[in-house]
C-alpha positions in Angstrom: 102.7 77.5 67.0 105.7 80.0 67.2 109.0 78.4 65.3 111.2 81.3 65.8 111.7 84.4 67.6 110.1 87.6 67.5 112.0 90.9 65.0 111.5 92.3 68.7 113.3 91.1 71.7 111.2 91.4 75.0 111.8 94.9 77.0 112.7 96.8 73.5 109.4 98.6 73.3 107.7 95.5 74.9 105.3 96.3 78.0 106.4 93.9 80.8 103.0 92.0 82.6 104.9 90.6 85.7 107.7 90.7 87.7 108.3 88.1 89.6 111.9 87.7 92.3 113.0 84.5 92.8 115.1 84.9 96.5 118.9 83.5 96.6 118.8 79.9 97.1 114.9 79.2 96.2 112.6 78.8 93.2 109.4 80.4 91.7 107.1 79.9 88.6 105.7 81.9 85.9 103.1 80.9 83.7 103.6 82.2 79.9 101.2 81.9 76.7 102.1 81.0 73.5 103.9 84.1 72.3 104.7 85.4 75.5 108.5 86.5 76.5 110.2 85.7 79.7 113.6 87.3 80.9 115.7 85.3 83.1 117.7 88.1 84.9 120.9 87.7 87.3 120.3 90.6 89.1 123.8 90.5 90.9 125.9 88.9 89.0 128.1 85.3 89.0 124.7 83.4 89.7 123.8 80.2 88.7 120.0 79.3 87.6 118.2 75.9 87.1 115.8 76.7 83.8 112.6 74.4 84.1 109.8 74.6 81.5 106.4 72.3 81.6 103.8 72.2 78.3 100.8 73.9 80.4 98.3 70.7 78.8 100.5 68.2 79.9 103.1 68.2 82.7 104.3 65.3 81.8 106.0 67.0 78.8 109.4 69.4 79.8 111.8 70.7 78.8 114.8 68.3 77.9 118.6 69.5 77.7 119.3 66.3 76.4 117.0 66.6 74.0 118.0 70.1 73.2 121.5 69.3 72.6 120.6 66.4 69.7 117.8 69.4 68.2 120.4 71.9 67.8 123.7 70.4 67.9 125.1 72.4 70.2 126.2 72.2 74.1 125.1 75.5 75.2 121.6 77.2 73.5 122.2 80.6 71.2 119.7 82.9 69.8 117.3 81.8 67.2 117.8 78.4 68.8 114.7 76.1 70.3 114.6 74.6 73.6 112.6 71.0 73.2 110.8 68.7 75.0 110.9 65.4 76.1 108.4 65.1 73.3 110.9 66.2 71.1 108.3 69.2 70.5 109.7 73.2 70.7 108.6 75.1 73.8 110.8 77.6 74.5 112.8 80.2 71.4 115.9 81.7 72.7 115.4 85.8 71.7 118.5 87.1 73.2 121.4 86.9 75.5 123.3 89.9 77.2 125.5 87.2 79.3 129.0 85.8 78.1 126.6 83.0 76.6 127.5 79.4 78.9 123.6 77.5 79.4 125.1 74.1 81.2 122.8 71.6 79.2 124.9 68.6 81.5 124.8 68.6 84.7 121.3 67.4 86.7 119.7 69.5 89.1 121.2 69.6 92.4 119.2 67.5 95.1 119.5 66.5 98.7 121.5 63.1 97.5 124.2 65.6 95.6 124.6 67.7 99.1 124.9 64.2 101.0 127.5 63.2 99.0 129.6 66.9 99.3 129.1 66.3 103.3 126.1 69.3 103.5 123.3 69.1 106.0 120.0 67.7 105.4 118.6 71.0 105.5 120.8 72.5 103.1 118.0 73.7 100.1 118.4 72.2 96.5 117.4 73.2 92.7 115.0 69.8 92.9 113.6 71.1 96.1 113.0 74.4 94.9 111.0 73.3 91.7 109.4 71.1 93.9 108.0 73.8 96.0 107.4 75.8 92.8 105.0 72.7 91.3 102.7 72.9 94.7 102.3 76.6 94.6 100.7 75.8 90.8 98.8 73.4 92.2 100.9 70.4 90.8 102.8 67.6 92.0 106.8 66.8 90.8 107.0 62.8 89.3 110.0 63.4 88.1 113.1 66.3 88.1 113.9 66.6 84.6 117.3 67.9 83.4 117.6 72.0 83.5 119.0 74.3 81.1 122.0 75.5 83.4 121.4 79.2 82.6 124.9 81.2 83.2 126.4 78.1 84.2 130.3 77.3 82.5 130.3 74.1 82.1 133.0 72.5 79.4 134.1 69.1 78.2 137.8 68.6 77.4 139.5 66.6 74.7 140.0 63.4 76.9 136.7 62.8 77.9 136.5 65.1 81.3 134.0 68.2 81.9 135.2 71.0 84.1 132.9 73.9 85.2 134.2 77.8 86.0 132.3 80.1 88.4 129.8 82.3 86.5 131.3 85.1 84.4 127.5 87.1 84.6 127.8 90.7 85.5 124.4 92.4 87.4 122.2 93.0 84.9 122.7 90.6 82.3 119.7 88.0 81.1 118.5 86.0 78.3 115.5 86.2 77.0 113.0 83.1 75.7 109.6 82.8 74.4 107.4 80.7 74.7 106.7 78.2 71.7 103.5 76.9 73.6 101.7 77.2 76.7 104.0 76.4 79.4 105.0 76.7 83.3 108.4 78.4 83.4 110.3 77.7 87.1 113.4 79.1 87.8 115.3 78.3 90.7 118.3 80.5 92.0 120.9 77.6 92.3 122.1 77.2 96.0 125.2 75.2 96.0 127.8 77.1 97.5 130.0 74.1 98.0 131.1 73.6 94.6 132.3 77.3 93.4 129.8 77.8 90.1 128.3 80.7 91.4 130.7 83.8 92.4 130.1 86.3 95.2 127.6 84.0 97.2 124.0 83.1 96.0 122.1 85.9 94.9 118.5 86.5 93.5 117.4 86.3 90.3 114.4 88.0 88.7 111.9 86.7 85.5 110.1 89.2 83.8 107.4 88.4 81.2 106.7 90.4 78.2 103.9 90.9 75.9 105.6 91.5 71.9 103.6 94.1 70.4 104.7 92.6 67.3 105.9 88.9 66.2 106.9 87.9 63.2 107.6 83.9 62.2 110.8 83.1 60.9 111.0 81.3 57.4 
């Protein structure tokens, strides 16, 4: 198993396997191997996306922001750090990140019950509906919506207790890279609210790319 990052960040002399769009407002899935690289990329800018990650043997183990925060004491992910799982086991390395650097590891997923509550229609589309919808086209079935990592999300606690989130400072373009610590099931869903201003300029796509590393190296 991988306990670091790669000398090489993914797309530096990398050959990228897939590309795979994930449309404004909906979710897709990417599987990576142990090793593997994966881009999350805002393509536009100012958009909001709802990180998911599943150990490929057991689906039952994801990734866990709350989790994360205890492994690394820290409230948003850097590079060199390791997403981890429910199981408190790595699966994800973060390699690099071009964005101003704010992961929400926070707030849960939007869902149907959050867009009740902020007065939206039934049909309005959610981050727990989109990895939803991601799981069946894998051929699985969502028991339960774990919390995302928030990627390009500004979420911040103040002094007294309160959190307060910005709209996404991301300019087109900028990503951050992981790989993968395990076999896993990446999903990334291209957040649709656009009630509560975290996303600027509208919803937008976003883009993963995987990566093979031509050459890893284990950190001590």
């Amino acid at each position: 198993m991988v306990h670091g990052g790669p000398v090489q960040a993914p797309g530096s002399g990398d050959d990228m396997i897939e590309m795979v769009r994930v449309p404004a407002g909906e979710g897709r899935a990417v599987r990576l191997r142990e090793g593997q690289c994966v881009r999350a990329v805002d393509l536009a800018g100012g958009q909001v996306g709802d990180l998911f990650a599943f150990a490929a043997t057991d689906p039952g183990e994801y990734a866990s922001a709350s989790h994360t925060r205890v492994g690394i004491a820290k409230m948003f992910p850097r590079p060199g750090d390791l997403v981890f799982t429910n199981h408190r086991r790595p699966i994800l390395s973060v390699l690099e990140d071009t964005s101003p650097g704010r992961h929400d590891m926070l707030y849960a997923a939007c869902d149907p019950a959050r867009y009740a509550g902020l007065g939206a229609p039934a049909s309005h589309r959610s981050c727990a509906g989109n990895l939803d919808e991601a799981l069946r086209s894998q051929g699985l079935s969502l028991t339960t919506v774990p919390q995302p990592l928030n990627i390009f999300m500004d979420v911040r606690p103040n002094m007294d207790g309160t959190i307060v989130s910005a709209p996404a400072s991301t300019k087109a373009g900028d990503y951050i890279a992981f790989q993968a610590t395990q076999d896993c099931l990446i999903v990334l869903s291209s957040c649709p609210m656009d009630i509560v201003p975290i996303s600027t300029g509208g919803i937008t796509p976003l883009e993963l790319q995987v990566y093979e590393p031509t050459a890893v190296r284990r950190l001590a």
